[in-house]
N, C-alpha and C positions, 0 to 999 in steps of 0.2 A: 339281699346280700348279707352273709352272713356276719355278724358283728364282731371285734375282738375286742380284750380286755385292756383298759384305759393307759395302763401302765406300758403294754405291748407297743400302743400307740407311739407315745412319750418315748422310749428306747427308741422307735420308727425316726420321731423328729429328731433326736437328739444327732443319730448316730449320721442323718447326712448334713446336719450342721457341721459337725465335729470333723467332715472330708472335705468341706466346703468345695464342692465339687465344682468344675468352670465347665457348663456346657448349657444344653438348650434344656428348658422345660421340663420335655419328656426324659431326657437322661438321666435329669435331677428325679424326678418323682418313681420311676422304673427301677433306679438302683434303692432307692428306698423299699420300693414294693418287693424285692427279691429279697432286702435286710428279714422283712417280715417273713414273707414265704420260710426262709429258713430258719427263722428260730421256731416258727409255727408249726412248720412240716404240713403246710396248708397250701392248695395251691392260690395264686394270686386273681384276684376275682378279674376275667375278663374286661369286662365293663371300665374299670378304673382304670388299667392300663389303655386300652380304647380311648378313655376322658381326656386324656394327656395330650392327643395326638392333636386337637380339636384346638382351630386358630380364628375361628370366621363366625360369629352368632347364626349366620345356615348351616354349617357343618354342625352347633352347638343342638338347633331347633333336630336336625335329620339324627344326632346322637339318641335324645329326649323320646323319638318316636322308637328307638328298637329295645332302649332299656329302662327299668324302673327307678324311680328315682326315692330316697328318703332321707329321713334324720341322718340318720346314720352316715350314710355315705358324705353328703354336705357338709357335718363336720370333720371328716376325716382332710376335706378338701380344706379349710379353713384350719387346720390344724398344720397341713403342710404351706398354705400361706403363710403363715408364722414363722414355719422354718423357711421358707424361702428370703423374709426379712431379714432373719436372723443369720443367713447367709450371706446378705449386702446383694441381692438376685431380687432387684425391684421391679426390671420390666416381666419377669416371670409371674412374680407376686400380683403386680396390677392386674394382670389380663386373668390368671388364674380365680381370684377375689372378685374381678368381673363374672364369670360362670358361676362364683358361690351365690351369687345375688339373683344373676337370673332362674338356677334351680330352686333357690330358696322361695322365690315371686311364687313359680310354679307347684310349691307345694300349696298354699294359703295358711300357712300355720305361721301366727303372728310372732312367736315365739324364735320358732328357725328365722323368718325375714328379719327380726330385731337383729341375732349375733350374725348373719352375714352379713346387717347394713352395721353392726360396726368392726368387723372383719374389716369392710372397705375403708372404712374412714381411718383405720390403722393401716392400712398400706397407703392410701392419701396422704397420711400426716406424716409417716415415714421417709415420703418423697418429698416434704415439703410443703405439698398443695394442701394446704393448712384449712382455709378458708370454706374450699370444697369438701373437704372433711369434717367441719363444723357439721356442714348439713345433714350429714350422716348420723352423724352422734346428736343430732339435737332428735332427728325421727326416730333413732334408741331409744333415746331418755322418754320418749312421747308414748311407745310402744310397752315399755315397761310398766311404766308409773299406770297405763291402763290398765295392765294385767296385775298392777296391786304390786309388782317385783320389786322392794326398796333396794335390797341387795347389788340387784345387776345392773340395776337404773344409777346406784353411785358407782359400780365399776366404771359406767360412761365415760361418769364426768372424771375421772380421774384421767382419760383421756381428753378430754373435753379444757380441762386446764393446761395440759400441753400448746395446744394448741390457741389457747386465749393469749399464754402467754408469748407465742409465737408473733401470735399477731399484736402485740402488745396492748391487748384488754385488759389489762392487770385487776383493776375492781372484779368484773365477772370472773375472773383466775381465781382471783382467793375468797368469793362467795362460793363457787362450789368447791374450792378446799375447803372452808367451812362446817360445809353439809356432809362432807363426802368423811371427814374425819370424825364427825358427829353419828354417822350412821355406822361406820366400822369397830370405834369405841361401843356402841352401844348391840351390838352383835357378837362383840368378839373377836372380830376378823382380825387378828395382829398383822398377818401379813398384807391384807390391803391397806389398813392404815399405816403400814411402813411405806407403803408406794404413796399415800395422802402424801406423807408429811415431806416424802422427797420432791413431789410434784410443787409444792408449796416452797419448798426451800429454792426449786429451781425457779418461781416469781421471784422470791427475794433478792435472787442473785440481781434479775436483769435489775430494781430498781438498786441495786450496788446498798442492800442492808445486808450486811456478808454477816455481818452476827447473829442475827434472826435465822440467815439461812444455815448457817456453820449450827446452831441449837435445832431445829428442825432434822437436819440430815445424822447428827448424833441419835435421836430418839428412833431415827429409820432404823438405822444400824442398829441397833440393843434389840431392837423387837425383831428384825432378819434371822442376827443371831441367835436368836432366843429358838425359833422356829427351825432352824437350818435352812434358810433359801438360800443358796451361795448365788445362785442365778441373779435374783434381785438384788443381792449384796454387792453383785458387782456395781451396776450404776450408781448407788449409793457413794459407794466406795470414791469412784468416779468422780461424782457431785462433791464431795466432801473436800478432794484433792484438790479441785475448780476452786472451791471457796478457802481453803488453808492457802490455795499458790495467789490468789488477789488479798489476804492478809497476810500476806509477803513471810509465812510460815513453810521455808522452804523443803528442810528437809521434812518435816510430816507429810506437806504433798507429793514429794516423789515417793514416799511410802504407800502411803494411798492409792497413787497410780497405778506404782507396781500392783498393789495386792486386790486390784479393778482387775489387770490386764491379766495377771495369772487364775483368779475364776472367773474371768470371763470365755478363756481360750478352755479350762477345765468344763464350764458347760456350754461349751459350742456356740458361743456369743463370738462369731467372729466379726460381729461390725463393733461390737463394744470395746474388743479388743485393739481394731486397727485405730478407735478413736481414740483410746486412751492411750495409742502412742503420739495422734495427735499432738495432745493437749500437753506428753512430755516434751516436745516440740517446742509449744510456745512455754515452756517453762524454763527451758534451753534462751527463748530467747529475753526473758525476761530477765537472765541472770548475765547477759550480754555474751553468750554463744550463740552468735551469729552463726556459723559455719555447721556447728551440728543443728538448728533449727530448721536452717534451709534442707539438709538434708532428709530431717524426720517430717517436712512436708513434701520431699519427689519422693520418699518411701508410702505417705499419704494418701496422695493421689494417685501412687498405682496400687494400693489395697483398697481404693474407697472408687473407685473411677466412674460408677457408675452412680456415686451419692452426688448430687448434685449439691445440695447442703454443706457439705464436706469438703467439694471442691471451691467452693465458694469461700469459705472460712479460708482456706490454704492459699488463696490470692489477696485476701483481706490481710492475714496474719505476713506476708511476704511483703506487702506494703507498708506494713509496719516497720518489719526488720527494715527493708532500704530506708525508711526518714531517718530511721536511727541511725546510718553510719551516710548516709548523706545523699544517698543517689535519690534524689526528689524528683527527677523527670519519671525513673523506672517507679518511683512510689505511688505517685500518681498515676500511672499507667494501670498497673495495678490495682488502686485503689476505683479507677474508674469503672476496671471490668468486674473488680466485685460487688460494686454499685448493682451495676444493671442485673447480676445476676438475683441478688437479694431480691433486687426490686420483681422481679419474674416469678420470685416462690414468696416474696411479701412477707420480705424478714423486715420490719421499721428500724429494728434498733439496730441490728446490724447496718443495714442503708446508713443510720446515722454518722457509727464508727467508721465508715470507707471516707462522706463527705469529710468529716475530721480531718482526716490522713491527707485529703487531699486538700484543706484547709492550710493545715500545718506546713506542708510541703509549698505550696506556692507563696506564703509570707518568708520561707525560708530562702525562695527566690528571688525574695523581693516584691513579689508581686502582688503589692498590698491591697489594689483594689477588690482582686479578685479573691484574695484570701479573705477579705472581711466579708464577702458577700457569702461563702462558705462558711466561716465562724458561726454566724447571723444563721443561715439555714442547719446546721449540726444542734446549735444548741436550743431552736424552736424545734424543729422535731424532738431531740431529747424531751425536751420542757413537754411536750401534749403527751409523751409518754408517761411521767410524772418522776423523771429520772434527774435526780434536782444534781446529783454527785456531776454525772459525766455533764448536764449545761454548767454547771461550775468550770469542769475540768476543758471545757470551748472557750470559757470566758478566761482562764486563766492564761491557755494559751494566745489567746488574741493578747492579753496583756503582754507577753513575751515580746510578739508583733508590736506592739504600743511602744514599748521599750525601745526601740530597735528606730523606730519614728519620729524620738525625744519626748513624747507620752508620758513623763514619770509620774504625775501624780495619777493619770486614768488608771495606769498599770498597777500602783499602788494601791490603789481602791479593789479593781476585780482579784487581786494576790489576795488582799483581806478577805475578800466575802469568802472564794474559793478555798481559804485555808477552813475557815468556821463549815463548811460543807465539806469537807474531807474527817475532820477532826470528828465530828456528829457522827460518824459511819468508822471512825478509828482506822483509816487510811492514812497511816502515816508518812510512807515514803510519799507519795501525792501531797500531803499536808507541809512534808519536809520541803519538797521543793515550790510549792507557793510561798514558803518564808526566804528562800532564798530568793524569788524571784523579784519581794520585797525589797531583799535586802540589796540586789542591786539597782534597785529604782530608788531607792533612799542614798545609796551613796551617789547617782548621780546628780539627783537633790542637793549634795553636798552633805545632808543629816545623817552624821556619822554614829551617833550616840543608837539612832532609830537602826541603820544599819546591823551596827553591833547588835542591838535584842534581837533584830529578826536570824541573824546569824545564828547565832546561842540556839534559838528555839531551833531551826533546822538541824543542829548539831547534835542536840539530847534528839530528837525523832530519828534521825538517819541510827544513831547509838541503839536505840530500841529496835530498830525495824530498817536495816542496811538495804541497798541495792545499789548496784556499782552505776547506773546511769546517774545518780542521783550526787554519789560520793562524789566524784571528782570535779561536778560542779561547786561542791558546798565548800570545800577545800581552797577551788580558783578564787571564791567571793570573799571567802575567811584572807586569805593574802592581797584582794587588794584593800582588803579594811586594813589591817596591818601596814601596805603598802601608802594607801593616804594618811593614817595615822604616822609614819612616818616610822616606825619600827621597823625597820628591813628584815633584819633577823626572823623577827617569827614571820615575815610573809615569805620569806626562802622556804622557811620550813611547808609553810601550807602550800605551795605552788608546787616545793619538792612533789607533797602529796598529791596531789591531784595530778601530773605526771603518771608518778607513780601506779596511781587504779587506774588512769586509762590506755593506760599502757598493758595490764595485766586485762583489759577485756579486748583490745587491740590483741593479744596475744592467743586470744579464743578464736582466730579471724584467720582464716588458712588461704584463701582465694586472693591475689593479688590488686584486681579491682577493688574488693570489697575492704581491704586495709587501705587501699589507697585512698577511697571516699571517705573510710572512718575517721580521717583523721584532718579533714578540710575544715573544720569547726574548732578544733582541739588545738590547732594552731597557737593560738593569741597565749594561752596560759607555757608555752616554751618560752614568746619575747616575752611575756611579764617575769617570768626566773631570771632570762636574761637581761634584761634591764636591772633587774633587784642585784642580779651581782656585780654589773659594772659601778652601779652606783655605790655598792658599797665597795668597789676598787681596790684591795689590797691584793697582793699577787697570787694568790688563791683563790679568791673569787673571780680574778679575769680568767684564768686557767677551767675555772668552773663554767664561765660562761662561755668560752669557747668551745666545751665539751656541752652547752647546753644546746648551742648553735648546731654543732653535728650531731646532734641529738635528735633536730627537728626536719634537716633537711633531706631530703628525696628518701625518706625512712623504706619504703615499700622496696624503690630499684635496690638498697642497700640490702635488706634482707635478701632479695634475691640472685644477688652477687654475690652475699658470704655465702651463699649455697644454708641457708640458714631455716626454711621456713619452715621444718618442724622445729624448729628451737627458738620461737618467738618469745620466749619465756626475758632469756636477756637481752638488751638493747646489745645492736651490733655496731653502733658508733664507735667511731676510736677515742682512745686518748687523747690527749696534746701529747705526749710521751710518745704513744706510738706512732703519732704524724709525723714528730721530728726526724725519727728513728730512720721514719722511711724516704724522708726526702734526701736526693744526693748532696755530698756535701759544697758543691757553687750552688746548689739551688733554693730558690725562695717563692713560698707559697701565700697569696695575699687572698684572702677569705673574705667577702662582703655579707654586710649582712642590716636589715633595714627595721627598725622598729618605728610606726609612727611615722615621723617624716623626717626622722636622723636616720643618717646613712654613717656606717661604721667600717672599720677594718682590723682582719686580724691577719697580723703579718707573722709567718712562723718560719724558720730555717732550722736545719739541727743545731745552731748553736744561740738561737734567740727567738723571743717571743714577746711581740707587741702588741698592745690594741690600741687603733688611732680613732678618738671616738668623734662623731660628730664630724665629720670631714663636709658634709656638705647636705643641702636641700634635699627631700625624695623628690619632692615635686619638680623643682629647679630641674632637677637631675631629667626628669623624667620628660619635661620641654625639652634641654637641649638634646635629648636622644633622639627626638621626634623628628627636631629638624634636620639631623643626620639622616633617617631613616627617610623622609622627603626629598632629602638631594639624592640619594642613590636609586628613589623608582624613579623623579622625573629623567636624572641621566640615562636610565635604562631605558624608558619608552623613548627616546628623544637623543638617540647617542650621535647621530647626524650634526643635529645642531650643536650640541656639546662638545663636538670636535673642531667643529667650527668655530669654538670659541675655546679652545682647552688648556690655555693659563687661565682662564678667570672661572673655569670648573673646579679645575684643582687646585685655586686659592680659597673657592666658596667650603670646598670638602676639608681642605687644611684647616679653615676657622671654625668649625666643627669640630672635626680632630682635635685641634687645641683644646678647646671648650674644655671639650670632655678630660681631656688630660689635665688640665687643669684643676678639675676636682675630683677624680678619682686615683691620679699616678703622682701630683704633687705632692700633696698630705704625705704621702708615705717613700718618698723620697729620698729619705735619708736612710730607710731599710735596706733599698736595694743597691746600696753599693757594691757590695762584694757577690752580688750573686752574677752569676751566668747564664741561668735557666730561673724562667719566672714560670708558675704555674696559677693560673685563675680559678679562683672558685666563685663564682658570678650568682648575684642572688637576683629573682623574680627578672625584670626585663634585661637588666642586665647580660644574661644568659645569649641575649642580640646583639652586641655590642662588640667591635672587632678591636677587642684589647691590641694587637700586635700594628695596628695601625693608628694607635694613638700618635699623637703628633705633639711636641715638644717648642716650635716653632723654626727648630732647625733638623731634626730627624725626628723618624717613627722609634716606638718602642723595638719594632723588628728588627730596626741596625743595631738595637745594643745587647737584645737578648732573644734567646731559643726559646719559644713559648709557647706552650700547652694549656689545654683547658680539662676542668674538673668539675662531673655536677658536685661533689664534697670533697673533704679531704680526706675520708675516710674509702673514698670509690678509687682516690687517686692512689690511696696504699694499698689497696688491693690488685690495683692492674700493676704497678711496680716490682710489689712482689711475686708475680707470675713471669719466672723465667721463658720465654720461648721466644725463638727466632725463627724472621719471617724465612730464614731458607728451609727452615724442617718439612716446607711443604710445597712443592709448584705452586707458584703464581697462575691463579685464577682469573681470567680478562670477561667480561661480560659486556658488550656493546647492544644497543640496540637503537640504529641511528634513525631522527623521522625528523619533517621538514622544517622543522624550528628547532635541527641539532643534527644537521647533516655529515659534520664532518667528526662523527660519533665511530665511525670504520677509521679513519685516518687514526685519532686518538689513540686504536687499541692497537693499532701498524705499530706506532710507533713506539708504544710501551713493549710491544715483542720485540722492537729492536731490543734494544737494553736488556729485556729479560726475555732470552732465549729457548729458554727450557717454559714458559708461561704456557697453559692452555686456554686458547682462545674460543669465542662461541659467540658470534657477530651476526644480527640479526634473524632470518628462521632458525637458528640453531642453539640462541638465549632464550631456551623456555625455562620453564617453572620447574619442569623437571630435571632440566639438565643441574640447576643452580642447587634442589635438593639434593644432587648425587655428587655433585662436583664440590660443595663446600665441606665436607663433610675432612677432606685429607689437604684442603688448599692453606697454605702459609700465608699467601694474601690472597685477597679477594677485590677485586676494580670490578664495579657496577657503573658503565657509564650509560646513565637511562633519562629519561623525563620522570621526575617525581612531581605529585602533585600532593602538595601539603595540605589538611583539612581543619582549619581554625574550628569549625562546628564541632568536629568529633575529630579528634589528633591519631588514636588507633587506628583510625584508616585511612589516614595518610599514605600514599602508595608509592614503589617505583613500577613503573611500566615494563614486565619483559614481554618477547617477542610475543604469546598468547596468552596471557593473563598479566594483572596489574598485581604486587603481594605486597599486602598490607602489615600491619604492625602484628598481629596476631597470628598470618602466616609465618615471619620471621622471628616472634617467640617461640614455636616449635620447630625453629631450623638447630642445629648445634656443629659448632665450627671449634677448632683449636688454632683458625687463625690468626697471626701476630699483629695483622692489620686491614683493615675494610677501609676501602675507599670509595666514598660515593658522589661518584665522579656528574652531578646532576644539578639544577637549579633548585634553590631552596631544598637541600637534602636534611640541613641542620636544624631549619626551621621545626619546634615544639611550643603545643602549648605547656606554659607552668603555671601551673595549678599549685593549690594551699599546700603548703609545706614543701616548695620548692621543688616537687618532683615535675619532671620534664616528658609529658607525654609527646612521643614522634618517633621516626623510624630508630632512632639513635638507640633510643629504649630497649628496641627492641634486636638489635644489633650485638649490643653491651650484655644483655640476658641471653643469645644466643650462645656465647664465649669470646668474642673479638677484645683482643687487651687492648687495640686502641682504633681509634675510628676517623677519618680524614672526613669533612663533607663542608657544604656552603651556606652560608649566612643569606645569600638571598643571586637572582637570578644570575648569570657567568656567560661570557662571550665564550663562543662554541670554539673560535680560532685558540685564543687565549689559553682559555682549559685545557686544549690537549699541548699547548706548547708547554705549561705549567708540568701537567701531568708528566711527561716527555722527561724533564728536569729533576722532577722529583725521585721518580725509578731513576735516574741515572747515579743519582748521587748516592741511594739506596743501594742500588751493585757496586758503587766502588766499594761500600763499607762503612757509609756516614751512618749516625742515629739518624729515625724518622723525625727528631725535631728539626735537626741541622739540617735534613735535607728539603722540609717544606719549608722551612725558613731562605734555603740557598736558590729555591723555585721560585718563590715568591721575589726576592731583589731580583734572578734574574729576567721577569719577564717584567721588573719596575722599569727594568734600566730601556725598553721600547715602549710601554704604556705607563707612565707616570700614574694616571689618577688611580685609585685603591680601588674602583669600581672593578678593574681589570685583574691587578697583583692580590686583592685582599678577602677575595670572598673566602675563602679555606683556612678550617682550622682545625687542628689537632685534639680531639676527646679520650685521654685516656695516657699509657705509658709511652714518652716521648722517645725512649732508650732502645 
């Protein structure tokens, strides 16, 4: 076979790199041979195109018997394994590098069998299988060193070190860096000893000596450049970026990256290219861009899909993100399936970083036994690796865990040692936060003085070498040292702060879920502002603190109701100013809100503004809820007996009622004189609690005033301010009655009475579909279904139509200009709430679809009852009452036949009462 000129080759590989072509084998290799053909004007040698076809070691052996085989042709085969690597086209490469090996056997020239056996172990090590690739390169190194070859004998090991350090053999990694830079220096070779010193830099990384490595990969670079390889310059490049972005040297490493990923894509490195968008990825997420990280890993994985390695890192690196903004189930998840993959290609150190994650993630649960036995296994394998940084960086987190335990002085001890091992390695954001993590194990110690230095010291590290996970902690610690020292002032200011940066990496966070988990942790430092300004009490700081309070609560749904979520940038909480503005003027709005186990209120009208602080126990609070919440499921399993005794039911629910009235509607008492219309903004359990049927010991709250509920005040000036009336649109009726709600048809009869123009859609005819096409132009909308509430997960929480159940995420992509949703079902109102007050359950999702305001139930509803309620409510609606007045005039009237509030009180008003 006739031979071509080297360089002809090189244009051959380059040029099907550069099209990275998506097909089989023979496609790949054929359009290469025709690249040749035509610059050559030669025709393309039979036999090679032939080679291509060939899947089966008999087909390989019957190939063998028709054509002749040599040097020549073997490396051209091995030449295009390379580019097929270089194309991220690995099951092609494997099987292809298989036939280089067996040709090569068949010649007996020890020479050729050396570079096909390490042909192989480069596409081995490429995929991963690291170990079986050693074997390979060790029978090189063996073949060489026979034939006297020093040269090609260290090209090996320059491979031969990837792979040690893969498997994490790090001594044998940098004894043949050793050699390998000792023989290149002393030949001359610049360009292999730039791949020495990168290979060497890349040991450095894993054992986290980024300075040794960050001086290694500089010397690559000078000698590349010196030579012109832009090809090798890219990975350099690459590694350099890797080590600038872990010494928290940000913009250099997005320089780096870039100038990796543009000659990479320049010489037809399209796997270097898609990884160095990777690694911009985790660079995104290190600066707390969540939202563009997740997505440069789905970009990832569909450029890398068939890297095993790569997909493995992209579930490692996602598991990271979720610990960070809170979702520990999904991090764990995650971190488990990158476990096992690691483990299958026999990555240690990585295996070590997934157990971490999922260390971390279970003491964030709580769940301390299991997190320490994960601690314990993270930082022994680190440790046999000889990675002293990251078993520091185990032990420090366990200490976090410790803290969390009342641990202070353990926690203090592993903060120490792990700062002295961060500091050695000039890891300062890591250093900075072991001083802070001090410094709160020293204030609960009470040792204030100890606090303060450990403060100070996080504060000059974070100044040198910033990262926003790290700031907003240091800020919370610095105000409550201020705070126990008893300086108000400057802990306002540092609480301000730390708000303030986590807010602006909150701001990075575009997905609704994913702001909503970020900010379950971040909670505590909103009540520490607000505590700091009630205690400093002067009418500026209660105004401040009331503006801190809607600051903190249901932030996610808030966002999503100002229609705001490209503009996370500023908080969308209201004023006190704009609250007042928008309340009517009889109307009075009482805000709860709970720090610790004070229970507070903020009572506001447009023409006054109070805080009533201290009104009562959370705990207290939170028993007599209980007992209420006991008397309404025994009455409901058991409404027989109940009846049978039904003065002494409804003196048991009265003294309840009172209870609670007692310490939530007394306190503030004196507020509501002149109002006419109360609106609730109910914080954590409260949120269950049937304000309108408080009890006085001579009437309910309902006999004196119109009353509505608000997950904030700022959710309540927004549906206010949205003019529409429910006539703009036919009344929408949805029924769909089954044996535990039979008289689910009568209900919607009787609501067409009243509302005669209503379109109805009563059993097979309330599907999934009709309610997509029908709400789209309805003014109201009546859903009388079975919902089933899901404590475990609140998103999918359901109502039942005719063929399918629509959960909370079907009914975020519905969109309505409805004035009112009513969900006319058992437990429709029931949510869970979660940190920062937001309220996961259908309502949620209701309120995000457009409905200004939303009717539903606190807990299970007599089927008779309901529709005679129902019935009353439209009625009063067509004359022309507001929606508050008329579920208010529903509710007395079906008191005045069933006395007890199990009957009259489950329904309450979410949204604009008007």
């Amino acid at each position: 076979m006739k031979a071509e000129p080297r360089e002809v080759l090189e244009q051959l590989v380059r040029s099907v790199v550069a099209k990275a072509i998506v097909g089989s084998l023979r496609d790949e290799y054929m359009e290469a041979l025709d690249e040749r053909n035509r610059s050559l004007s030669q025709p393309v040698p039979a036999s090679a195109g032939e080679f291509c076809e060939i899947s089966t070691p008999d087909e390989l052996r019957g190939w063998k018997r028709r054509h002749e085989v040599n040097d020549r042709f073997i490396s051209e085969l091995m030449m295009a394994v390379r580019c097929l690597l270089d194309s991220a086209k690995f099951d092609s490469a494997n099987r292809l590098s298989d036939w280089c090996l067996a040709l090569a056997d068949s010649l007996g020239d020890a020479m050729v069998r050396a570079r096909a056996t390490v042909t192989k172990g480069i596409t081995l090590a490429r995929t991963s299988e690291n170990a079986k690739a050693l074997s390979y390169f060790d029978e090189a190194i063996r073949l060489y060193d026979e034939a006297g070859d020093e040269l090609s004998s260290a090209k090996v090991r320059l491979n031969r070190i990837e792979c040690y350090r893969q498997l994490t053999r790090y001594d044998e990694a940098l004894h043949d860096g050793k050699i390998t830079c000792q023989v290149f220096m002393r030949l001359g070779e610049k360009q292999l000893l730039a791949r020495s010193l990168n290979n060497l830099g890349a040991v450095f990384f894993q054992l986290d000596r980024f300075q040794e490595w960050l001086n290694s990969l500089e010397d690559a670079g000078k000698l590349l450049q010196e030579i012109g390889d832009d090809k090798s310059l890219s990975m350099v490049y690459w590694n350099r970026a890797v080590a600038l972005r872990n010494l928290n040297q940000i913009t250099e490493a997005v320089r780096y990256y870039t100038m990796s990923k543009t000659l990479a894509l320049k010489t037809g490195q399209a796997w270097i290219a898609a990884t160095s968008n990777y690694n911009l990825g985790y660079l995104h997420y290190t600066q707390g861009e969540y939202t563009r990280a997740l997505d440069i890993l789905t970009e990832t994985r569909t450029a890398l899909s068939l890297d095993h390695w790569h997909l493995s890192l992209c579930n490692l690196t996602q598991s990271e993100i979720y610990l960070e903004i809170n979702m520990c189930h999904d991090a764990i998840r995650f971190a488990e399936a990158a476990y096992k993959e690691f483990e299958s290609i026999q990555k240690p150190f990585e295996m070590a970083k997934a157990v971490g994650v999922m260390a971390i993630a279970h003491s964030q649960l709580r769940e301390y036994k299991e997190a320490g036995r994960l601690f314990e296994k993270a930082r022994s394998m680190f440790k046999e690796q000889g990675n002293a940084v990251r078993a520091a960086s185990m032990d420090l987190h366990r200490g976090v865990m410790w803290l969390e335990m009342g641990r202070y002085t353990d926690t203090r001890a592993v903060a120490e040692e792990a700062y002295n091992a961060f500091m050695k390695e000039s890891i300062k954001p890591q250093a900075a936060y072991a001083r802070i993590v001090s410094a709160r194990a020293s204030l609960r110690l009470g040792e204030l003085e100890c606090a303060s230095s450990n403060a100070a010291d996080a504060n000059r590290l974070h100044g040198e070498s910033p990262l926003p996970w790290v700031g907003h902690q240091l800020h919370a610690v610095l105000g409550e040292i201020h705070q126990a020292q008893n300086n108000l002032s400057a802990a306002r200011a540092e609480f301000w702060q730390a708000i303030q940066e986590l807010e602006e990496v909150r701001s990075n966070i575009a997905a609704d879920e994913l702001r909503l988990n970020y900010l379950k942790d971040k909670v505590p430092v909103y009540e520490m502002l607000m505590t700091t300004d009630l205690r400093l009490g002067d009418p500026a700081m209660l105004e401040e603190a009331f503006e801190t309070a809607e600051r903190a609560k249901s932030r996610t749904l808030v966002d999503l109701l100002a229609g705001s979520v490209e503009a996370l940038k500023r908080p969308n909480s209201s004023s006190l100013e704009d609250v007042m503005e928008g309340l009517a003027p009889d109307a009075g709005l009482i805000e709860y809100v709970m720090s610790g186990d004070d229970v507070s209120a903020f009572c506001v009208s447009r023409a006054r503004f109070a805080v009533v602080q201290n009104i009562c126990s959370r705990a207290e609070l939170r028993k007599r809820f209980g007992f209420l919440q006991y008397h309404l499921t025994t009455f409901a399993s058991n409404r027989a007996a109940a009846q049978a005794r039904a003065s002494v039911a409804l003196a048991n629910i009265q003294d309840h009622l009172q209870k609670l009235y007692e310490m939530l509607i007394r306190p503030v008492e004196a507020f509501l004189a002149d109002a006419a219309v109360l609106v609730f903004v109910p914080f954590d359990f409260l949120h269950y609690v049937p304000f309108h049927a408080l009890f006085d010991g001579t009437a309910y709250l309902a006999d004196r005033f119109i009353i509505s509920y608000a997950p904030t005040a700022t959710i309540h000036r927004l549906f206010t301010g949205r003019e529409r009336r429910w006539t703009d649109g036919a009344a929408l009726l949805i029924g769909v009655p089954d044996q535990a709600a039979p008289l689910i048809a009568e209900e919607i009869e009787s609501i067409q009475s009243v509302l005669p123009e209503a379109r109805s859609f009563v059993g097979p005819g309330a599907t999934k579909e009709c309610l997509n096409r029908e709400i789209q132009t309805a003014g109201i909308i009546h859903i009388a279904s079975h919902a089933t509430f899901r404590p475990d997960n609140p998103m999918f929480s359901s109502l039942q139509l005719h063929d399918a159940a629509i959960n909370f995420f079907d009914i975020y992509n519905l969109r309505t200009s409805a004035s009112l949703v009513t969900l006319s079902g058992c437990g429709t109102g029931l949510s869970n709430v979660v940190a920062g007050d937001e309220l996961l359950g259908l309502i949620r999702g209701f309120l995000y679809a457009g409905a200004t305001s939303v009717v539903l139930s606190l807990w299970d509803v007599n089927d008779r009852t309901t529709a005679d309620l129902m019935k009353s409510f439209y009625r009063s609606l067509a004359a022309g009452a507001t929606k508050g007045q008329s579920l208010r005039s529903a509710m007395l009237s079906v008191r005045d036949e069933h006395p007890h509030p199990y009957y009259w009180a489950p329904f309450l008003l979410m949204g604009n009462p008007n």
